[in-house]
N, C-alpha and C positions, 0 to 999 in steps of 0.2 A: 198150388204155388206157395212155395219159400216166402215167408215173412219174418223181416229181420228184425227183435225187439233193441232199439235201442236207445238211449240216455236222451234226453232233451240234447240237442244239437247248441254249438258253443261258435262264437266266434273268437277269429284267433287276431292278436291287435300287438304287432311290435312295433314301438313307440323311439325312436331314436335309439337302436341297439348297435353297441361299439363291444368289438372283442381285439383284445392289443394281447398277445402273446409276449412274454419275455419282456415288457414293457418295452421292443420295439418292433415288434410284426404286427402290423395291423390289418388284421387275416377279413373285418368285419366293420363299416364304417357307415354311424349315424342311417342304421336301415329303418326305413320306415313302409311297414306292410299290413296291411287291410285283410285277414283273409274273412269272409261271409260264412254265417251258419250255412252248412251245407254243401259250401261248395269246394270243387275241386281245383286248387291250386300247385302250379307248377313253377317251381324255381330251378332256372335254367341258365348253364354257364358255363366257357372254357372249366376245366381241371385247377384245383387250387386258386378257385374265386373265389371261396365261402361257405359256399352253398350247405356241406354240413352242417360247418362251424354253426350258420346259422342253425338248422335245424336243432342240432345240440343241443343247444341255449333256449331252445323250446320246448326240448323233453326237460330239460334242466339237469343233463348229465353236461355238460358246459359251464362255465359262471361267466355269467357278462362284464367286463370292463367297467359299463355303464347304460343304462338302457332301462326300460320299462317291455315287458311281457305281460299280456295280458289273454285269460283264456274265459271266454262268457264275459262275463262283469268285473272277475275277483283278477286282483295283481298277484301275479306265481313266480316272481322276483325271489322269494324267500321259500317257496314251497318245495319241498323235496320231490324226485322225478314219480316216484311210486304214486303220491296224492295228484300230481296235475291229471290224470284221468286222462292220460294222452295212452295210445301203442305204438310203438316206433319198432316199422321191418326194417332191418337191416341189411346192407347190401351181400355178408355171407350168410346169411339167414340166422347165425346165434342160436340154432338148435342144441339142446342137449345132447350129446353121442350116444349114451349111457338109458336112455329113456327112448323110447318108440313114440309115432306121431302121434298116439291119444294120449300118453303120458306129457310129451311137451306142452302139448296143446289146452291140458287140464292143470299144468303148474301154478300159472296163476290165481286161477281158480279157489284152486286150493289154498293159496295162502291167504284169499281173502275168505275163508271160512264158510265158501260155500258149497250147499251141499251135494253129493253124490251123483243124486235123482238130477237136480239142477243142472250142472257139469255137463254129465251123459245126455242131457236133452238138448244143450245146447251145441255141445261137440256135435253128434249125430246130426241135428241142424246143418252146420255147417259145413261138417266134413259133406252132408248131402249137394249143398249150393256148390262149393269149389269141384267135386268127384273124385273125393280121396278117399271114401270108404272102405274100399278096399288094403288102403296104407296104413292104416291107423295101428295095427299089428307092427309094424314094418319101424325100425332106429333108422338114423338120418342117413347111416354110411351105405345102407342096401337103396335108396333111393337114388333119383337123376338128378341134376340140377331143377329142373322144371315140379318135380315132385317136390323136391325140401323146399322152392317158393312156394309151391300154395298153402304148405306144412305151417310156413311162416305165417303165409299168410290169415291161414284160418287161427293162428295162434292168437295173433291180433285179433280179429274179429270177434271172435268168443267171447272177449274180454268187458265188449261193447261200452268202446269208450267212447269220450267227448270227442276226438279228432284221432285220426290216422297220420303217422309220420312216417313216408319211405324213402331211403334213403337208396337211389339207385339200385333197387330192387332186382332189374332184370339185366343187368349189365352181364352176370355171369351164364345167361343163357347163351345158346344158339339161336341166327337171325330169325328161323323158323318157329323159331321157340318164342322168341321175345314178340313176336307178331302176336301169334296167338294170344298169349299170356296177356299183351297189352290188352287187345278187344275184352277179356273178358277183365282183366280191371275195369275198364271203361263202363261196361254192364254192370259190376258189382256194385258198382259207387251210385246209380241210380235207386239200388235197391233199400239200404237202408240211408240212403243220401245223408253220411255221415262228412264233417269238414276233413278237410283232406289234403293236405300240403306232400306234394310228392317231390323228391331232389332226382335232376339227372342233368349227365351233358350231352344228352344226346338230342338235338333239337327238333328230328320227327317226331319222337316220343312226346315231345312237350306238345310239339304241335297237336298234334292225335286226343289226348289224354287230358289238356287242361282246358276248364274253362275261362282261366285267365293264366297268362303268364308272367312271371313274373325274372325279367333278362339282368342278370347279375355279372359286372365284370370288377375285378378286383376288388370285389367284396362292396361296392356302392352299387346302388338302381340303376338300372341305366334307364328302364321306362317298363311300366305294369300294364297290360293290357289283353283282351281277348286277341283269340292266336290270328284271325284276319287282319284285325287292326294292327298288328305287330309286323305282319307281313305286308300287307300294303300302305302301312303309314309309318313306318320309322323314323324314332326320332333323328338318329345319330347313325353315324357309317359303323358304328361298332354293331346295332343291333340288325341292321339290314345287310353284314355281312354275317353274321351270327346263323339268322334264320334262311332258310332255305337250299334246297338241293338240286344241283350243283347253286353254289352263291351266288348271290348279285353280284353283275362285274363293275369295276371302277375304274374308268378314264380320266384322266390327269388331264386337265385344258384348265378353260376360261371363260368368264360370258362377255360378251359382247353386245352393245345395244348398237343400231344402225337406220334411219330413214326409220324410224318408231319400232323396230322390228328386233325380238332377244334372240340370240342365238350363242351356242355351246361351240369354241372352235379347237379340236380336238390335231395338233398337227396342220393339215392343210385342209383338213375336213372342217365342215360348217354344218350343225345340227340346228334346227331353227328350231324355238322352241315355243309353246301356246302363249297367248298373250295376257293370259292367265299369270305368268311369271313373269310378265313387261314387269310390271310396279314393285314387283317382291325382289327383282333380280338388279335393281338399279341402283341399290348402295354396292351391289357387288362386282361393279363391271370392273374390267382390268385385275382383276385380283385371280390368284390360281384358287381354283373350283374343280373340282370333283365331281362329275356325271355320274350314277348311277342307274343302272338297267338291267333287269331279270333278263336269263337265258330267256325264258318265253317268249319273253315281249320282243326279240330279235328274231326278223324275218329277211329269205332270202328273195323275196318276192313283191315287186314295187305294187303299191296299189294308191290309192285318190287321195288317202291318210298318211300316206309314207315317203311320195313323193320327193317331200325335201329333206329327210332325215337318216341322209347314206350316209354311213363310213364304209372303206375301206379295208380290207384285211385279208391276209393272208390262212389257205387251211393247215394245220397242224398236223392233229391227228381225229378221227373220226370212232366214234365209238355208238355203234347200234345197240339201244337197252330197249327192244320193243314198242313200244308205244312211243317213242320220237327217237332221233339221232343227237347226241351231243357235241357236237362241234369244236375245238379245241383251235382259235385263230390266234393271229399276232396282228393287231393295225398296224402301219407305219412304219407309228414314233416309237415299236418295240413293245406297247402293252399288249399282255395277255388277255382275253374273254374269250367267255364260252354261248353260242349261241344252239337254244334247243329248237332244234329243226324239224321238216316233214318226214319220217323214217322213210320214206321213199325217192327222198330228193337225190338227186344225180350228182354227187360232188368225190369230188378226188382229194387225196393232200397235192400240198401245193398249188391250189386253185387261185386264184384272185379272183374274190367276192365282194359284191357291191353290201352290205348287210343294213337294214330300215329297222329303223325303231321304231316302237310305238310312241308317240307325241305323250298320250294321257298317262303312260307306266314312266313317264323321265322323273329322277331325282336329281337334286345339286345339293350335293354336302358341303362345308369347309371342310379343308383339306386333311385335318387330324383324325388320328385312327377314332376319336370320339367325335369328328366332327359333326357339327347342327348341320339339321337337314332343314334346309332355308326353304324348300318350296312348300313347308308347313307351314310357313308366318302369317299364314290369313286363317 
């Protein structure tokens, strides 16, 4: 077994970081981020949230606004990108043309003056862990996409720095490609369990791949958290529609208190809700509110749990992906959701379907695309 030597592990600590382009794009605002020796963090966001900007400003090819960075202990505010003892993969890999994959790989290397024997034991290492052995002969243009990643990637590695920075690394593969490729990130990062900040917008990825996330939209936090916590407690409707595949859907109604009893009245439908949300949901009555509900948690099948929590809706279109059916409805009042179904269920378009929600999966946001998600308040 492959044993990775590497550097005492660093934590990464951005301390109120603002990046204002042109003194009036503010690409980056008052971020404040934790990352732990060791571990692997994932910053995840629509296109044009930040998310490099940040990472940038952490190899230090960036200059902050304002802000504090810190890597282990020492402040790298002033430190040039080469001394902060980070690697940063890039999203087209930044291979040399001109040089073959043991010569890129050994660049570094070289200019930190070490030696030969060194290099060669370390490449061979790694070239062995990723299984490029055979590539190393080989310049970047005779290689696949999948090939110049791990090219990249073992470049980085070699280097055995304090933390890993990637910057949407696998966006240029194929899906079958970026599958694989993830699982074996995911292994790699156990092996020398070096800190690890990876950028994408891709939200399975994050899910997959980080042990915490961290949900960035226009450049502020929207909420940090391990990827279950983010998926079944979200703060705000931006990150609970952010995460997941097909999205959570969102019904436009109201709550309602009645004879002690809350309820969601969505159109002419009345969703009752636990009584768990009586006391949370009582500064909110009468005010437009936002239901939230996973495909999942919609069923087309009454049972003892579900009883009182029908709406109504019309089918769409129907789309079999194996392992369940995606349902494509219209309620009523005109909103769109999607409910994931039993792949064997008997439905047609144009059906009119009773659809049950799960009681314990119901959210109520306020109403804004960032709205609080109020049935966290206890």
């Amino acid at each position: 077994m492959i044993v990775l030597k590497t550097k005492r592990m660093a934590r990464i600590l951005l301390e109120n970081v603002t990046k204002v382009f042109d003194g009036e794009v503010t690409a980056v605002r008052d971020f404040n981020l934790e990352v732990r020796d060791g571990e692997f963090m994932v910053i995840v966001g629509p296109s044009g949230c930040g998310k490099t900007t940040t990472l940038r400003m952490i190899a230090g090819l960036e200059e902050m606004t304002s802000g504090n960075v810190y890597i282990g202990d020492a402040q790298v505010n002033n430190v040039s990108p080469k001394d902060r003892d980070v690697a940063m993969v890039f999203q087209n890999y930044a291979l040399y043309p001109h040089m073959n994959a043991y010569q890129n790989m050994a660049f570094a290397l070289k200019m930190r003056n070490i030696s030969r024997t060194e290099i060669k034991k370390r490449i061979e290492e790694v070239a062995s862990l990723l299984g490029i052995e055979h590539l190393l002969h080989r310049k970047p243009g005779t290689l696949s996409g999948g090939q110049r990643q791990r090219v990249a990637l073992g470049r980085a590695i070699v280097r055995r720095p304090r933390a890993f920075l990637f910057d949407e690394p696998l966006s240029n593969l194929d899906a079958a490609l970026r599958l694989r490729t993830r699982a074996e990130l995911k292994d790699l990062h156990h092996k020398p369990k070096t800190t690890t900040i990876y950028v994408t917008h891709d939200q399975t990825e994050a899910m997959c791949l980080g042990d915490r996330i961290c949900v960035v939209r226009e450049g502020e936090i929207q909420q940090t958290a391990g990827p279950m916590e983010l998926y079944e407690k979200p703060v705000n409707r931006f990150v609970a529609g952010f995460l997941g595949t097909p999205p959570m859907n969102f019904l436009a109604g109201g709550t309602k208190l009645k004879n002690d009893t809350a309820f969601f009245k969505i159109g002419n439908d009345a969703v009752i809700l636990g009584r768990r949300l009586k006391t949370i949901l009582r500064d909110y009555c009468d005010k437009p509110m936002v239901l939230g509900i996973r495909p999942e948690d919609i069923s087309l099948h009454q049972s003892s749990e579900l009883t009182n929590n029908a709406i109504s809706a019309t089918v769409n279109v129907i789309e079999p992906i194996g392992i369940r059916t995606d349902a494509y409805l219209t309620h009523h009042t005109g909103q769109k959701l999607i409910a994931g179904i039993d792949p064997h269920a008997r439905l047609k378009v144009n059906d009119e379907v009773k659809l049950y929600l799960r009681l314990e999966k119901i959210h109520i946001f306020e109403p804004s695309e960032t709205g609080r998600n109020v049935t966290l308040s206890d």
